[in-house]
Every structure is written in structure tokens, then in C-alpha cells.
C-alpha positions, 0 to 999 in steps of 0.5 A, a space after each residue: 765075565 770075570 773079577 778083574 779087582 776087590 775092594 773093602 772097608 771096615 768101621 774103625 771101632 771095634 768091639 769085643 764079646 767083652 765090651 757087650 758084655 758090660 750092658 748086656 746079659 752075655 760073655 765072650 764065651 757064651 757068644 764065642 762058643 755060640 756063634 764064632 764071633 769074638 768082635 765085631 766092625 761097627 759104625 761110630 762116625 762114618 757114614 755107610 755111603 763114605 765106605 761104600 765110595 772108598 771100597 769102590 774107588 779100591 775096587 776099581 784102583 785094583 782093576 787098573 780102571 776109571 770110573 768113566 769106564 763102568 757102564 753099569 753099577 749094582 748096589 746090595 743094600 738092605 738098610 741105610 740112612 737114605 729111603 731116596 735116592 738109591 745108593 748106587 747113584 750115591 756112590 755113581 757121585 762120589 766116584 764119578 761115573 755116569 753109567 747106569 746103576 741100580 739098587 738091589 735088596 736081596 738081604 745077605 745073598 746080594 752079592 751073588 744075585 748081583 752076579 747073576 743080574 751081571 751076568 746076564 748083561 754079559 750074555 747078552 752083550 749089553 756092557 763091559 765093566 761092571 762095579 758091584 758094591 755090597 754095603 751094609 749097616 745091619 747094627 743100625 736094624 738091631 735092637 742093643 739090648 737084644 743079646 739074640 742078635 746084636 751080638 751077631 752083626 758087624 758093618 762094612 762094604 765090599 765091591 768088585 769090578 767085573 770085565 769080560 771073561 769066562 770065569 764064571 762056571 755056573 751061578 743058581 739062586 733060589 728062594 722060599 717065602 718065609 717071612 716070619 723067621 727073619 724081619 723087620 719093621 719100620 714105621 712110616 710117615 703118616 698121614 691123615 688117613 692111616 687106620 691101621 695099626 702100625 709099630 717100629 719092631 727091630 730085627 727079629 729072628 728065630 734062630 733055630 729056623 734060620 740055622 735049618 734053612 742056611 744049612 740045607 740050602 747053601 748044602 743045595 745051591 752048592 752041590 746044583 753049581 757043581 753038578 751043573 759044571 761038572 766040577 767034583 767038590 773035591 775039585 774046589 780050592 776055596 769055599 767062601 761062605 756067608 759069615 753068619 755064624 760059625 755053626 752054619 759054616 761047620 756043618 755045610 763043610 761036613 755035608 761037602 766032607 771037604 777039609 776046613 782049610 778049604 773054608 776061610 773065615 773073618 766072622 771071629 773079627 768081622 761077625 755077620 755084615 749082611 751082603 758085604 760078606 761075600 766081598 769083604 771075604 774075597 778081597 781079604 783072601 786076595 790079599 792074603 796070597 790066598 788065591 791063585 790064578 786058575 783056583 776054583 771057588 765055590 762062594 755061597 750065601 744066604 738070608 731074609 726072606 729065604 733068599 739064597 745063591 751059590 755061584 762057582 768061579 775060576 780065579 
């Protein structure tokens, strides 16, 4: 396969280091120097599934294609206002498609394991025009007065739309259970018969496990996709990584000793908004001018659970 057309939406709002700062023990330099953001797209009135719609309807206007042409669609979605009914079949309605569609949670990697479940309807010839869309609200799963993580997370969706091709050169996910660095809870509805004890707990992380694992397994999924394609790191135009902290991104470009300029980021005015990432990101340096057909991208992210994926692309 191969991305014909991107798309992306953002929040409206913005806000800045300094208006965290107003309500919370922090500054602009201590999160700046921390973590790279200096603002943030955040929710006010919008609704996640709007966005979700109007990134998909860019992706698909850019492709040059009609809804009624998808035959599948994949949503990345962690969190959102709705338990049922998922939200490709939102978005399926408000673009209106009739193709399947499913709903994946694979945290801030989604859209890279979104790649490889397209993929592999790909291969074995079941579909021609795929629709990812990647949408996320992560400041709606953090607790405000947590200067750890609100500070980190900012809102918005991105999507692609998938032809037939060979662009894909090589695509790993890997995975490593976790699940007391990175969670949440949630309650549930209760019934007559719960015994257990049950609590409604924000996001936690502990940031110093999180850093050690985004590092050394992006540095792996990256270096698996290049050797499986044969493709030096030297050879690979664009690096586009999860936009989780700045850190992160610093010390996987000095394990690939490859040149910043390679690395492009939004995090300073986007912070960390989960799957949509990765799309977000690819849909901006397009419209930047900073692809060009042929470049060789390398796209690596990371998260909750462990989770993680590299895949490595010819634009």
C-alpha cells in the first residue's frame, strides 16, 4: 500500500506554559526545558468526534477520493465520550461510507499498528482504499492539578487514506507488559452485586520508566525496520517520531547519529496528543513542502502498556 492523502485537525484553544502557570506550581521554563512543550491544542467546545470527521473528510478530499469508495476504516482511539458505539462507525456516519470499520487501542502506537492490520489486508487482497484516522483527547484522562502530566498532553486527530502501492518497505511492532508505569482508571456502573473495591484514578506515569523504555524501544523498532529493508540509517530522509517529550526525540537521534534536521517536530505547540501524532505530523510536513516524492521515512512511536512500532515508507 501506500498514503495517497493526510489530513488534521486541532483544537482551537491554545494554551500556553504561562497560563498553566496561573493554577499550577510550574513555569514556561521549567516545563519548556523539561519536556520541549511550550503550548498545547486543548478541547473547549468541540466535540473529538467533529474533529475526527473533518480530518477524515481533509484526508480523503486530498486523495482525490469519495467516501462510498473506502472499503475499510480504522480508528486509533484510547479515550472519548462514547463506551458504544465505536467511533469509526461515528466517523463512517458523518463522512458517509458504508465500508466496514473498527476501533483500535493501541495508546500513542495506533497508528503504526493501524498500518500494519492495513497491511495485511493489503497482502492478502481483500481491500483497496483504506481510511486511518487516529483521534485523541488525552487532557480529558489527566488529572489539572497534576503539574507531572497535564502539562504533557494536547488534543487532535489526524487521518490517512491508503491505495494500492509498495511503499511500504517494512513495518515491526513489538510489546512488553507493564502496566504499572503508564494507567488509568475508570469507574464503572455498579450494580447490586459488586464486592470489590473500585476508585476513579487520573492518569498516572512514572516518568523516568517511560523515558527508559520510549528510548530503547523506538532505538530497536527502528534500527529492525531498516535492517529488514536493508536501508542504512544514513539512507532515511525524515525521522518522524512520536511527539512525546523532547528528551526522548533528542537521545534516539543521538543513538541513529543522525543530523536534527532529519527529526522534524510540532510537540513545542502541539505537546503529546497520543496516536494522532504520528499523523498530525506527517500531514503538517506535507504541507510544509517537506516531502518529496521517493523520500524515505522512518515513523516510530510508542506507549501505555508497552506498546510499540516502527514502519519504514517510501513517499
Amino acid at each position: 500500500m501506500k498514503i495517497s492523502g493526510t489530513g488534521s485537525v486541532l483544537p482551537k484553544k491554545i494554551v500556553t506554559n504561562d497560563m498553566l502557570a496561573q493554577f499550577l506550581d510550574t513555569s514556561d521554563e521549567w516545563i519548556r526545558t523539561r519536556t520541549g512543550v511550550v503550548s498545547r491544542h486543548v478541547i473547549s467546545d468541540e466535540r473529538l468526534e467533529d474533529m475526527a470527521i473533518e480530518a477524515a473528510r481533509k484526508a480523503l478530499d486530498d486523495a482525490g477520493m469519495k467516501a462510498e469508495e473506502l472499503d475499510f476504516i480504522i480508528c486509533s482511539n484510547v479515550v472519548n465520550e462514547y463506551v458504544t458505539p465505536q467511533l469509526s462507525c461515528i466517523i463512517q456516519g458523518g463522512i458517509g461510507a458504508t465500508c466496514p470499520c473498527m476501533d483500535i487501542n493501541c495508546a500513542c502506537a495506533g497508528f503504526i499498528h493501524a498500518l500494519e492490520i492495513a497491511e495485511s489486508f493489503y497482502r492478502a487482497e481483500r481491500v483497496k482504499n483504506v481510511l486511518i484516522v487516529c483521534a485523541e483527547e488525552p487532557t480529558r484522562m489527566t488529572d489539572w492539578s497534576d503539574r507531572r502530566t497535564c502539562v504533557l498532553f494536547g488534543d487532535g486527530a489526524g487521518a490517512a487514506v491508503l491505495t494500492p502501492g509498495d511503499n511500504i518497505k517494512s513495518i515491526k511492532l513489538s510489546a512488553s507488559s507493564a502496566t504499572d508505569k503508564l494507567w488509568q482508571y475508570r469507574l464503572l456502573q455498579p450494580t447490586p452485586y459488586i464486592e470489590k473495591e473500585e476508585e476513579d484514578v487520573p492518569l498516572q506515569m512514572k516518568g523516568q520508566d517511560v523515558f527508559k523504555f520510549a528510548v530503547k524501544a523506538a532505538s530497536k523498532d527502528i534500527s529492525r525496520v531498516l535492517d529488514e529493508a536493508g536501508v542504512g540509517a544514513d539512507q532515511v530522509d525524515h525521522y518522524m517520531l512520536h511527539q512525546a517529550n523532547i528528551r526522548i526525540i533528542n537521545a534516539i537521534q543521538e543513538y541513529l547519529e543522525q543530523p536534527k534536521e532529519k527529526f522534524p517536530t510540532n510537540i513545542e505547540d502541539h505537546g503529546n496528543s497520543s496516536s494522532s501524532c504520528c499523523p498530525i505530523l506527517l500531514d503538517e510536513c506535507k504541507k510544509k513542502g517537506l516531502l518529496k516524492r521517493g523520500d524515505i521515512i522512518a515513523m516510530s512511536a510508542f506507549g501505555a502498556g508497552f506498546v510499540s512500532g516502527a514502519v519504514l515508507f517510501e513517499w
